[in-house]
LONUVEX-733570 format. One record per atom (N, C-alpha, C, O): y, z, x; residue in one letter. Coordinates in steps of 0.001 Angstrom, whole numbers, plus 524288, in hexadecimal, padded with zeros to 5 digits. Each point is the difference from the previous one (the first is absolute). Layout:
BEGIN
YZXa...
end
This chain:
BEGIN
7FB458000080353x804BB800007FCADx804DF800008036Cx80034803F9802B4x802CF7F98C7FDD1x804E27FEB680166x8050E805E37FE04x8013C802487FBF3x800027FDE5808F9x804E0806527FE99x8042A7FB617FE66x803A9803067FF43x7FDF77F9457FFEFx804217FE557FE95x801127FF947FA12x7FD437FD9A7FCDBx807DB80589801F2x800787FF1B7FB12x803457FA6E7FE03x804737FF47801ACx7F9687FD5F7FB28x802497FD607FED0x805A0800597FF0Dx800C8804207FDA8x803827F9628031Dx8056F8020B7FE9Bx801A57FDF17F927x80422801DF7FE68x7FA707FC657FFBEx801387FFBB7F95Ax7FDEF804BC7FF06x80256803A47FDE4x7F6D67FC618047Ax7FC3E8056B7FCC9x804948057F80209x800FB803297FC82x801687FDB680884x80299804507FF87x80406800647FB3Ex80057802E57FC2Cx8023A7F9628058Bx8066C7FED97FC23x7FCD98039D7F969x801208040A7FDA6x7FC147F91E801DAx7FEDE7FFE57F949x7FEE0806258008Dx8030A8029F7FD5Ax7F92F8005680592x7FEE7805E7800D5x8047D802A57FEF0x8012D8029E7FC24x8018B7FC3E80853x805FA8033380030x802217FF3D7FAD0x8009C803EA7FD46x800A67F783800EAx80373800897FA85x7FCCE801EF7FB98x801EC803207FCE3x7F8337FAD680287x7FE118044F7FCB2x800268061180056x8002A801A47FB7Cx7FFDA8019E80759x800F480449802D7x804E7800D37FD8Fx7FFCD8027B7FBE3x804497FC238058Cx8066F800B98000Fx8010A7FEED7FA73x803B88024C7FE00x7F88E7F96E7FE3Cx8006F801767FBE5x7FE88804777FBD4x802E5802647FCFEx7F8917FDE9803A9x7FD218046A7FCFEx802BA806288015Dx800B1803477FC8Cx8007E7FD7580859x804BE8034F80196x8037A800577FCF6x80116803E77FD69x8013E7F7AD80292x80686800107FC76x7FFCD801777FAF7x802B5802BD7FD1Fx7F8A07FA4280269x7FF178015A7FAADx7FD7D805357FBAFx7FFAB800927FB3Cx7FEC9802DE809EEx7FBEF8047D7FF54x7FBA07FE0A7FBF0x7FF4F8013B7FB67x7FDF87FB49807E0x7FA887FDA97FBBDx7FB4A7FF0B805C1x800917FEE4804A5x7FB818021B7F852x7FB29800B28032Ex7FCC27F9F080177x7FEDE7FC5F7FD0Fx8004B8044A80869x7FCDC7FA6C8008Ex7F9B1802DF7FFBDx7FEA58040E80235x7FE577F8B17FAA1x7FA3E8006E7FD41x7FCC97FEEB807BFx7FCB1802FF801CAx804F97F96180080x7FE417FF1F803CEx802F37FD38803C2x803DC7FDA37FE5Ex7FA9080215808ABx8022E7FF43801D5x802717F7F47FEEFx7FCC07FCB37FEB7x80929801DA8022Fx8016F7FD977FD22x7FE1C7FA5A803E0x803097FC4C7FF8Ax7F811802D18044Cx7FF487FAFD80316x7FBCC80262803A6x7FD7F803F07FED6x8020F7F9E7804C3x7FC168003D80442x8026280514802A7x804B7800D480074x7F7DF801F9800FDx80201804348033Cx800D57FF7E803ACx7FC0C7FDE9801C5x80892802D680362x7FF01801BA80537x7FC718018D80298x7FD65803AD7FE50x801A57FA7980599x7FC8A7FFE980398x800A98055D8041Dx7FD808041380087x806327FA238017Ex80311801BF8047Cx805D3803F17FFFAx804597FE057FF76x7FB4880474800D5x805D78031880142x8045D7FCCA80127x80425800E17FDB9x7FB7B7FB53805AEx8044D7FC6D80133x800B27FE017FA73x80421800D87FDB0x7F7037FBE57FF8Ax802CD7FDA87FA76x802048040C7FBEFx803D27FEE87FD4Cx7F9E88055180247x802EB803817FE1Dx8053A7FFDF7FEFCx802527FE287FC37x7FFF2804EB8092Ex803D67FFA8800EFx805577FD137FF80x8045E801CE7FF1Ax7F9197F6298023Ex801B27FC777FE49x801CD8009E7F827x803F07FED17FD82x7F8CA802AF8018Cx802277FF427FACDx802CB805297FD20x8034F8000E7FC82x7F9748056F806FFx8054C803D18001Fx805367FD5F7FF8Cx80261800567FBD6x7FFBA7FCE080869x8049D7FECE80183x802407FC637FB9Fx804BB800047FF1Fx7F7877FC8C7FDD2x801BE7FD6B7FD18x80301802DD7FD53x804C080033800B8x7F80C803227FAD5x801B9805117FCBAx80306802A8801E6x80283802767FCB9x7FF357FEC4809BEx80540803B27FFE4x8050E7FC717FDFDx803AD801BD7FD6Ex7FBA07F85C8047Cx8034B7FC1280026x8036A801487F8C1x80490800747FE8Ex7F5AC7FFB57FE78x801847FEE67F9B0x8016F803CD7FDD0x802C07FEAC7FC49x7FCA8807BB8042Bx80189803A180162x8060E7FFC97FE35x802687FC0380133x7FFA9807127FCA4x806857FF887FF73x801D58070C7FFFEx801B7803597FD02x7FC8F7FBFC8087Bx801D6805A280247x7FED68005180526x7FC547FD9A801F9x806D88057D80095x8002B8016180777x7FB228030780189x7FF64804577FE06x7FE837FA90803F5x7FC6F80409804B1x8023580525800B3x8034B800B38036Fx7FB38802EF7F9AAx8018A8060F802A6x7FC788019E803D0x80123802F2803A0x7FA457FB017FB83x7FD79802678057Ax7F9607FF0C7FF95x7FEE37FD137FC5Ax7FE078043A805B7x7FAE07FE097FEF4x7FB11805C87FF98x800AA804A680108x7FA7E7F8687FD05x7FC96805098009Bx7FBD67FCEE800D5x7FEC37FBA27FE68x7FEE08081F80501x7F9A67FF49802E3x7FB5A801A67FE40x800448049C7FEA8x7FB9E7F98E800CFx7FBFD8021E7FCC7x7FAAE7FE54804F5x7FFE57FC6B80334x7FC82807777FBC5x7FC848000A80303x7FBE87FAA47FE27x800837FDE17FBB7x7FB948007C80826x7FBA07FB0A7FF13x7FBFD80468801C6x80112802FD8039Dx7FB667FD317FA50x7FC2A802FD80107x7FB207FCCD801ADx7FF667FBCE7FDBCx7FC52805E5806ACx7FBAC7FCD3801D8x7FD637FFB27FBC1x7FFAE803CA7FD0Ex7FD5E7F654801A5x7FF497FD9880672x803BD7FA577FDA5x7FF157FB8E80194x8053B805C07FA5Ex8040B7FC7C7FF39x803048016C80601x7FF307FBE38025Bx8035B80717800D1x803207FFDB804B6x7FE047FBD0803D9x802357FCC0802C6x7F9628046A7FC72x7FC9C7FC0980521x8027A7F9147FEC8x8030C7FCDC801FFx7F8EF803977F8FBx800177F9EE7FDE0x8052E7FD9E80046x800A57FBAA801FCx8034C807387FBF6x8067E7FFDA800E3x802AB7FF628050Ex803CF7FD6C80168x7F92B80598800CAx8047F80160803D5x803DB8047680102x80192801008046Ex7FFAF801457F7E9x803F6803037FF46x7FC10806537FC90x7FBE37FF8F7FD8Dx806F48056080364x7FF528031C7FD30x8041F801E17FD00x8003E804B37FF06x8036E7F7DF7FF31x8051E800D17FD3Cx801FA7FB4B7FCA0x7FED87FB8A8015Fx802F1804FD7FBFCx802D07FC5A7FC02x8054B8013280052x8013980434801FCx803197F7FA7FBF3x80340800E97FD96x803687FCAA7FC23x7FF3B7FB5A7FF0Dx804FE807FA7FEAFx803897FD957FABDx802E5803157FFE8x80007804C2800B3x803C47F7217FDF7x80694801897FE4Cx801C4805057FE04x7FC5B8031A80076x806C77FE997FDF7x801878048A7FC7Dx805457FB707FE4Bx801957FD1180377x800AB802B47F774x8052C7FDF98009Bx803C9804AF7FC9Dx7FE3A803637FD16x807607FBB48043Bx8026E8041680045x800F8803567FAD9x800A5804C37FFD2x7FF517F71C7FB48x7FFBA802537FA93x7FB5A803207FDD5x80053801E07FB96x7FA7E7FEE2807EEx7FCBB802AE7FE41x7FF0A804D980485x7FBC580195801A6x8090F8000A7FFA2x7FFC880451802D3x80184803EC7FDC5x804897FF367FE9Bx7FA06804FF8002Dx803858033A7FBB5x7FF558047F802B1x7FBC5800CA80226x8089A803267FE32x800358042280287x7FE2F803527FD57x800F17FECD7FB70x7FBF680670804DCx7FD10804B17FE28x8047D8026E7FCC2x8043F7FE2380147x7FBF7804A17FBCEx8025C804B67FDFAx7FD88801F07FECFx7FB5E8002D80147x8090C804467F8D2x7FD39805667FE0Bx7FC3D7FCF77FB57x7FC5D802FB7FEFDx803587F8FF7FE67x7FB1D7FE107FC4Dx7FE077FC848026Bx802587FDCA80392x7F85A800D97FACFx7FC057FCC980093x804507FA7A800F6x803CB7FED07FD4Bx7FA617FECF806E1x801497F8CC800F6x7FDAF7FD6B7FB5Ax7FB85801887FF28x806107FB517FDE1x7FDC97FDAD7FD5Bx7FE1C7FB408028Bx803487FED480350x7F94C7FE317FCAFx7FDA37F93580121x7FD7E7FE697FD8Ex7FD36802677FCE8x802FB7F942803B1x7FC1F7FB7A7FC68x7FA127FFFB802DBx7FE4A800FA80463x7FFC07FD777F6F2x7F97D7FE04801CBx7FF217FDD67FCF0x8009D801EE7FBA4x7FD437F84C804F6x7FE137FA897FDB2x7FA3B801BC7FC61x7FBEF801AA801F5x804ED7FD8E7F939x7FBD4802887FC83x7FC2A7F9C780139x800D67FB498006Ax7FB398080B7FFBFx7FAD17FA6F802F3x7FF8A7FFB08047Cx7FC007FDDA80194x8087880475802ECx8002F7FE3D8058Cx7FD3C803EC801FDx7FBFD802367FE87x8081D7FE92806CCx7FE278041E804A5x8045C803FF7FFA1x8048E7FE937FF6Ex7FA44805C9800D9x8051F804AC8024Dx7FCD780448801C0x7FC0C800E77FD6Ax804DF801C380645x80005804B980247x8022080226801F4x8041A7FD9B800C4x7FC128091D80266x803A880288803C6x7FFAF7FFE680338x7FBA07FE6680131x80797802CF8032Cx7FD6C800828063Cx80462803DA8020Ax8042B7FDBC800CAx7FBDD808BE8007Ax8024C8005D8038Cx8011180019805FBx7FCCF8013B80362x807E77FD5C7FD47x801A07FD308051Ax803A7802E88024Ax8021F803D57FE03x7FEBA7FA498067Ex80488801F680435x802007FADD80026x7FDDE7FBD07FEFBx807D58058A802DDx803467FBB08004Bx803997FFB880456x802AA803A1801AFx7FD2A7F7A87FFFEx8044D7FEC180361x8035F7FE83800D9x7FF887FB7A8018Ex805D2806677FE4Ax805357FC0580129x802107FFCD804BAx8013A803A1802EAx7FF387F5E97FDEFx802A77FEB880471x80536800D3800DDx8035D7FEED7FCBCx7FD8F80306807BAx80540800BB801B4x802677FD07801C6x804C3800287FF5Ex7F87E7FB4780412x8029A7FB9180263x7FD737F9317FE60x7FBBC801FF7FF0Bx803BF7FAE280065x7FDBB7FB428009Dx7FB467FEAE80486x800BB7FE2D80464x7FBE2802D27F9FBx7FB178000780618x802337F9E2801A3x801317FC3E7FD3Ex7FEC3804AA80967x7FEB47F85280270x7FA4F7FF517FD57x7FCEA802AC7FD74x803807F7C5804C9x7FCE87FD477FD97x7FBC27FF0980434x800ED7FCC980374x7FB148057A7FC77x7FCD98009680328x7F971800557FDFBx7FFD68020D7FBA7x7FC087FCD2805E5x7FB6F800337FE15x7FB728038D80210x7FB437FF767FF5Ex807BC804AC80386x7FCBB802518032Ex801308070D7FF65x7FEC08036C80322x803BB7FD117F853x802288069D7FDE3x7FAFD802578017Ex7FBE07FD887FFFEx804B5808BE801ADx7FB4680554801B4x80467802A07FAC4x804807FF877FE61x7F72C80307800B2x8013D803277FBE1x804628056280279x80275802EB7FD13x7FDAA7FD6280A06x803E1804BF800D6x804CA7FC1180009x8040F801987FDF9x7FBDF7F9F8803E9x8036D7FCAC80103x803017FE277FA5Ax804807FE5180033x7F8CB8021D7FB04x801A57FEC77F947x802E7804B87FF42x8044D7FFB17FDDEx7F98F8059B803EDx8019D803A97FEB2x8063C8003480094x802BE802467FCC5x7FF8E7FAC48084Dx80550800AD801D9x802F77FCD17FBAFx804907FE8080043x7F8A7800E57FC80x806117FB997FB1Ex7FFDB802D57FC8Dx803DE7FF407FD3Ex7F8F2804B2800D2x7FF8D803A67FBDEx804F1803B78001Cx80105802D9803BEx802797FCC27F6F0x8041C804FC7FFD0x7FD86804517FDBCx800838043680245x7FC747FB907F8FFx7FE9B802A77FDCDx7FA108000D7FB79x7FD457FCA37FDE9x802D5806D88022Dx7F8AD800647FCA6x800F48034D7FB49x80140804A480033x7FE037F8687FB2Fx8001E801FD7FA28x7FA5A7FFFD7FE93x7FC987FD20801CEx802D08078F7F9B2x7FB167FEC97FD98x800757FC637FAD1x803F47FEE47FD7Fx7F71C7FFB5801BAx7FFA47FA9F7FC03x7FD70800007FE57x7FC3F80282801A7x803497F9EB7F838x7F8E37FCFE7FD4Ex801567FA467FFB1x804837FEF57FEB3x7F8A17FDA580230x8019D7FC7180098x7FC4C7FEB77F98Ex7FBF9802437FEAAx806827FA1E7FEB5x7FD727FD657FB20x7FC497FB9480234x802707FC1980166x7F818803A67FF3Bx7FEB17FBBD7FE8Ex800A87FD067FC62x8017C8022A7FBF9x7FDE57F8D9803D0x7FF7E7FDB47FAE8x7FDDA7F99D7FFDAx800757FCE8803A8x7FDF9802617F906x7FED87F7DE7FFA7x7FDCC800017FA3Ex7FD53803087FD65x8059F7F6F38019Dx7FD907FE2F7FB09x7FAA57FFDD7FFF8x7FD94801C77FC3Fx7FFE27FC028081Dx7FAE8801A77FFB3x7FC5F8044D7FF6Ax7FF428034480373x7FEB57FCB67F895x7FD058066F80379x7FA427FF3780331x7FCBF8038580063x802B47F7A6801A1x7FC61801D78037Fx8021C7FDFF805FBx7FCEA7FF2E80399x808198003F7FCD4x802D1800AD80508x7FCD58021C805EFx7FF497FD5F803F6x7FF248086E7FAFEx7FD9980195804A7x7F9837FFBB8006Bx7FD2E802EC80293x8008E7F6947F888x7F9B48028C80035x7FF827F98280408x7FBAA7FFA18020Cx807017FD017FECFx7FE337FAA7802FEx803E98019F80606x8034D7FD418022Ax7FBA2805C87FEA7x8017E80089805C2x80584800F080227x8032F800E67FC83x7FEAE7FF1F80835x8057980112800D2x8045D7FB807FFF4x804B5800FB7FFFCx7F92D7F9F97FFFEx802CA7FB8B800BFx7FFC07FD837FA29x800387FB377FF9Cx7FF54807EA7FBE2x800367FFB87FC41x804BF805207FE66x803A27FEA47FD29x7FC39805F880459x80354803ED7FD80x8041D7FDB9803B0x8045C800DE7FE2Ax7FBDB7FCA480632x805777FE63803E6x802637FD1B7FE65x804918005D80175x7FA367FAF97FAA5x801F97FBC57FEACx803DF801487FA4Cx8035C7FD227FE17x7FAFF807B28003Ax80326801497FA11x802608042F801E0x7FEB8804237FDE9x8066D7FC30807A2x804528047B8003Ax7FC3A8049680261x800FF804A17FF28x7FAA87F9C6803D4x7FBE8803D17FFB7x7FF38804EF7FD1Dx7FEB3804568019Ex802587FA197F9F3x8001E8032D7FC42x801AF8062B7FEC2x7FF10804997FEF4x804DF7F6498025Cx8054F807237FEE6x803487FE7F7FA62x801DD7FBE77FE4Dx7FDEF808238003Fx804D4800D07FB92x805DC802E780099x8034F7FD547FDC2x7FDFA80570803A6x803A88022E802CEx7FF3680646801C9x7FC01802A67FFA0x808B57FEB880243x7FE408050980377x8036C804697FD0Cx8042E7FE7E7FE2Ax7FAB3805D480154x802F28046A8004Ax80228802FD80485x7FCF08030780225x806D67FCB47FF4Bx8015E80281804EBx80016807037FFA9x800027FF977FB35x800078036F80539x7FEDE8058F7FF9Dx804BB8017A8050Ex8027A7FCC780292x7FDC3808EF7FDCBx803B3800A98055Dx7FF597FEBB8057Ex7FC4F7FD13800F9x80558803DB8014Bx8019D800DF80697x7FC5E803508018Cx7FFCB804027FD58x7FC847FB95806F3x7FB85801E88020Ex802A78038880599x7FEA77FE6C80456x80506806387FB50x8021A801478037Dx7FDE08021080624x7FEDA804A57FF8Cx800517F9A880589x7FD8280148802CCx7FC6B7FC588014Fx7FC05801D080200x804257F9CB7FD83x7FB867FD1C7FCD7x7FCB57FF4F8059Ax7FB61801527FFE1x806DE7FC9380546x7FEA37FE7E80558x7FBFD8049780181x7FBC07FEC8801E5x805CB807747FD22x7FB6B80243802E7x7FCD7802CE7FACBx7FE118042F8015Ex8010D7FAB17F9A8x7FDE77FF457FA31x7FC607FC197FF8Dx7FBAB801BB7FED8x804917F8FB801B9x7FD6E7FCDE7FD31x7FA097FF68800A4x7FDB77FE397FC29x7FFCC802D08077Cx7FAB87FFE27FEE8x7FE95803A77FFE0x7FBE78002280283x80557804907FB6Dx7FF0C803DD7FC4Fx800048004C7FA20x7FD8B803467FD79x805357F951800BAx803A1801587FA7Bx7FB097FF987FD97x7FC317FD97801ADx80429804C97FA8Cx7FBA37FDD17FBC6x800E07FFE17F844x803F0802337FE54x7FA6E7FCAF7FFF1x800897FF137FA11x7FC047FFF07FCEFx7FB938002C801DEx8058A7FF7D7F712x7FC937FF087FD80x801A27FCC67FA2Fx8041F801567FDEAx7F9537FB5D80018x800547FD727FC70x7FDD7802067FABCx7FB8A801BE7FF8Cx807BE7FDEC7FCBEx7FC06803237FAF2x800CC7FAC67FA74x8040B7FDA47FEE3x7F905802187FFB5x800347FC7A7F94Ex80144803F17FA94x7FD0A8039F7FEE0x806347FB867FF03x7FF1D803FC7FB09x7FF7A806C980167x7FDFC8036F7FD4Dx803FA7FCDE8069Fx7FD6280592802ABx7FC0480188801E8x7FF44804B3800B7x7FC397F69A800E8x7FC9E801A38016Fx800BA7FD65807A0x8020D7FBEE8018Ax7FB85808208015Bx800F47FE0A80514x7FB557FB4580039x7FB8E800F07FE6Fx806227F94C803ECx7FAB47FD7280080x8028C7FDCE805B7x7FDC07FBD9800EBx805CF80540802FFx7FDE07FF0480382x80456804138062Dx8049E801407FF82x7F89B7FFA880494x802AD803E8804B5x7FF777FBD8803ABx7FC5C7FCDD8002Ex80873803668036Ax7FEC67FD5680597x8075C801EF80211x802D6803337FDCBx7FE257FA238060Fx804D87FFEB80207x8003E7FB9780615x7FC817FD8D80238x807D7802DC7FE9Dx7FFA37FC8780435x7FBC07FE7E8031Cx7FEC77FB888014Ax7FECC8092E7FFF3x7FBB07FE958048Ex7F9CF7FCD77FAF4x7FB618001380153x806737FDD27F9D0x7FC067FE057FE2Ex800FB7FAC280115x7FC137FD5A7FF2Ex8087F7FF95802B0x801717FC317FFB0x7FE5E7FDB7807EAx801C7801E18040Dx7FB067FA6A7FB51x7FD927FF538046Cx806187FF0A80427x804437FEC07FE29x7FA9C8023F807BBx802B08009B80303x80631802A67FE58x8035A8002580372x7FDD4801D57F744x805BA801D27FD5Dx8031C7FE977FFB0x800BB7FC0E802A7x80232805387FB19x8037B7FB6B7FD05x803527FDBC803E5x802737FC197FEA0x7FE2C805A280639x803DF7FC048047Ex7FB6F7FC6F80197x801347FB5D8006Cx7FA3D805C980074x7FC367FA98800A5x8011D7FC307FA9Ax801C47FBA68010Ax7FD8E805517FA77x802597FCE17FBE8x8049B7FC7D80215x7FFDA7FB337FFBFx803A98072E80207x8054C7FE0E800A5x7FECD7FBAF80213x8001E7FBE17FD87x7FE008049D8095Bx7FF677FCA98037Fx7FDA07FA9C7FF26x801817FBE780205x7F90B805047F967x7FE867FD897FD45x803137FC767FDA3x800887FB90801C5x801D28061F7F9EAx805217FCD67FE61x803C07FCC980305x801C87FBDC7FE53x7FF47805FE805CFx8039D7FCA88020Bx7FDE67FD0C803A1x803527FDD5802B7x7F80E8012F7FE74x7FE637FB0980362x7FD2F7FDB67FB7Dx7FCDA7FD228023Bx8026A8026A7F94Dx7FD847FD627FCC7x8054E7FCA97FCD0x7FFEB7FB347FFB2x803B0807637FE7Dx805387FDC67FFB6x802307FB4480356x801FD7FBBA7FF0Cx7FC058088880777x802497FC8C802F8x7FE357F7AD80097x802B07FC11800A4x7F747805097FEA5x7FC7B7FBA07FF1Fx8006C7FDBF7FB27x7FD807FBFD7FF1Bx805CA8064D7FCF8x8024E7FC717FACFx802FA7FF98800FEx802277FD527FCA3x8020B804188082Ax806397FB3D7FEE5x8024C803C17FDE2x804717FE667FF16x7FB238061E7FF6Fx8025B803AB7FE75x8028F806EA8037Dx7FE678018180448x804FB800ED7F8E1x800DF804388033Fx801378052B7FBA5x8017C7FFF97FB6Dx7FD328043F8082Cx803D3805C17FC59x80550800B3801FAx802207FE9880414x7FF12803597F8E2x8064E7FFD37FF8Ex80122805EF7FF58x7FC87802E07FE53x809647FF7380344x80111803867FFA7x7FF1A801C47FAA9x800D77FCE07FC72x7FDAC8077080298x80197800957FA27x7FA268022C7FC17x7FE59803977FD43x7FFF97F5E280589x7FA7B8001A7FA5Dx7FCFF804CB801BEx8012B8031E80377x7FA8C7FCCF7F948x7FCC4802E67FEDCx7FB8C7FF2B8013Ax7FED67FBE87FDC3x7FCA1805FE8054Dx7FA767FF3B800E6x7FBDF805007FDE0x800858045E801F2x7FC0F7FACB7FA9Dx7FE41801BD7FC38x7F91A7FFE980438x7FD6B7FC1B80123x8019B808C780007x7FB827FF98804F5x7FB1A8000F80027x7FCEF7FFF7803B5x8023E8002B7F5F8x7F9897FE917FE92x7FF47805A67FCC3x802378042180114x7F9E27FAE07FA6Bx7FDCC806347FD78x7FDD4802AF803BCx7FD187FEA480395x8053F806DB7FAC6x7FFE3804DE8043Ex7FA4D802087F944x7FB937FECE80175x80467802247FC42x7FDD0802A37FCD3x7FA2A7FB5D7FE44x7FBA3801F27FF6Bx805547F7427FFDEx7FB647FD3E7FCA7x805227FE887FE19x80474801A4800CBx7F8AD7F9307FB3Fx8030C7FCFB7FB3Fx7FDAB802237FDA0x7FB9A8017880145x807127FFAD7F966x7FE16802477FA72x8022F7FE157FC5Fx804BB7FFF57FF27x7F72D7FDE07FDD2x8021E7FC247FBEEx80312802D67FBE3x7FF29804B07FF55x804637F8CB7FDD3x801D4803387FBE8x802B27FB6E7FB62x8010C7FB8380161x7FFBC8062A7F9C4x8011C7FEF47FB5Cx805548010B7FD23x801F8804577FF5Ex7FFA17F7E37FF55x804138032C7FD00x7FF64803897FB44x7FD1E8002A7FC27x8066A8024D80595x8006A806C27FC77x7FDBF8055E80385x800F5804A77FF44x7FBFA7F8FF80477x7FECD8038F803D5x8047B80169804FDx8030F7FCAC801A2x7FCC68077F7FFEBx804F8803B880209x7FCCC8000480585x7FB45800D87FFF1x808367FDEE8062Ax7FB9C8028980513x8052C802B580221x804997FEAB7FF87x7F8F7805E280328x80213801D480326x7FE448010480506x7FBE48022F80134x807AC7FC03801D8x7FF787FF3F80773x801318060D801D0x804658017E7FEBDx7F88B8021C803E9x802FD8024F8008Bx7FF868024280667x7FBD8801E88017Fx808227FDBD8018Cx800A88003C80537x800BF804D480218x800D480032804BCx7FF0E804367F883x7FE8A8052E80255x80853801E380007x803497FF0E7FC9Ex7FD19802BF806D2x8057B80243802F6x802D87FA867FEAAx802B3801187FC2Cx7FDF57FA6E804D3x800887FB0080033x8033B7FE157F938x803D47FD627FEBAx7F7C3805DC7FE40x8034C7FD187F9ADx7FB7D7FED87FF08x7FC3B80069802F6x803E77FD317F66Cx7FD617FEBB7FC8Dx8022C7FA597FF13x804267FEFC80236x7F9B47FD707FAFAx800997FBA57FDCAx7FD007FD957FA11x7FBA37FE077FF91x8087E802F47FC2Ex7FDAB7FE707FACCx7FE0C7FBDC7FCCBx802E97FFE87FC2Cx7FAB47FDAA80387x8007C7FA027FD62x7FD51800B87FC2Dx7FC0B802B47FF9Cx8066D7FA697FCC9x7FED57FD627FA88x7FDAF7F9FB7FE27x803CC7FD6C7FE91x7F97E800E18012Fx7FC597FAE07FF78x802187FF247FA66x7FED9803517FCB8x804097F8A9801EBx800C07FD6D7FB06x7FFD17F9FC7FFDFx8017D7FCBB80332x7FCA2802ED7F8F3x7FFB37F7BB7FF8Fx803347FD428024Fx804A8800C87FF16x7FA0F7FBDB803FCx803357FB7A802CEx805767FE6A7FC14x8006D8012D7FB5Bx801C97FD2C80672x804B67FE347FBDEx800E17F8E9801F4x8022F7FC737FD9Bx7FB60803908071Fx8016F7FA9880341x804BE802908045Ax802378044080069x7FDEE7F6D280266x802DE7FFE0804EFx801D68037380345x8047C800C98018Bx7F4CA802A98000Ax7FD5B80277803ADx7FC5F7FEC3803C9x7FB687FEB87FF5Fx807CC801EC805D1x7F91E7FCC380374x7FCDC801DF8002Ex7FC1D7FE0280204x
end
């Protein structure tokens, strides 16, 4: 089988994708031939950021688990965050959408904001990523896809639909964070029930290996991070699926809590 994705078969992916999105409506199945390869993936990622009618706030990483890493290549994925589905924590539940028929779940995360614009380079160490970092917030990042079987045909399938992010909740400022972070730890609950524990050190090499990750994979798309955005460093706790009307809470110990609320898509949510 040939890793090349046809370029119509991407185009049509991406705009199906970007439609059913806009529209908050569910695709029954995937909408053409699947990706092969991470590279075609990606290719048609890019289509969909193109159609997209919103900025890049920042991106999030999700783990490939064996013996998909091998076959791939990679033990990481990634996708966009864009800036209208970033919503800052408060004192009530975040409200978000989830595509009735699709995909949605939680993930809490650690987060990263850049302080400066990384060069453009393909060769980031995760102590060396560490030096662009201003600051570390806690987070849940929304999964989401019209599809709901997004994460069952492999990673160059969940890469090609925004790698299946929905948007992020940002939570506070992780104070101390440089001699903290592979300590921190958390827990995820549904409805009040706890269903999942981990913290930084669950996230393979931690979330500045994430980083580094990111930015030589960027770097090999023609792309860069920028002061500002946001890097979202992979589930510290599991994905946990969830529903609308169902309530999760992230909760990061000393760090803060984080509330969300799952309600029906409305449309023009990635």
């Amino acid at each position: 089988m040939s890793h090349a994705q046809d370029n119509s078969s991407g185009s049509s992916i991406a705009r199906a994708f970007v439609d059913a999105r806009r529209a908050g409506r569910a695709l029954a199945a995937y909408p053409a031939s699947e990706p092969v390869s991470l590279d075609a993936a990606y290719a048609i990622q890019d289509e969909a950021i193109a159609l997209w009618p919103d900025r890049i706030a920042g991106w999030k990483l999700g783990r490939i688990n064996a013996p998909h890493d091998t076959r791939y290549g990679a033990g990481r994925l990634a996708g966009p965050i864009f800036s209208r589905a970033v919503w800052t924590a408060g004192t009530v539940p975040t409200r978000f959408g989830v595509i009735d028929g699709g995909f949605a779940a939680v993930e809490a995360e650690y987060v990263l904001e850049l302080g400066e614009s990384a060069p453009d380079r393909g060769d980031w160490t995760a102590a060396e990523a560490g030096s662009l970092v201003a600051r570390v917030f806690t987070g849940v990042e929304i999964a989401g896809s019209p599809f709901a079987g997004i994460n069952d045909h492999g990673p160059a399938v969940t890469a090609s639909d925004f790698g299946n992010n929905a948007g992020l909740i940002l939570g506070g400022e992780i104070a101390g964070w440089r001699d903290r972070l592979a300590g921190l730890t958390c827990t995820m609950s549904i409805d009040d029930a706890v269903i999942g524990r981990g913290g930084a050190a669950s996230i393979p090499g931690g979330p500045l290996d994430s980083l580094a990750f990111l930015l030589n994979l960027l770097h090999r798309r023609g792309r860069r991070l920028e002061a500002g955005q946001l890097v979202s460093t992979g589930a510290a706790t599991g994905v946990h699926d969830i529903v609308a009307g169902q309530r999760a809470v992230a909760d990061f110990g000393e760090d803060g809590r984080i509330e969300g609320l799952a309600v029906p898509a409305t449309g023009d949510t990635p």
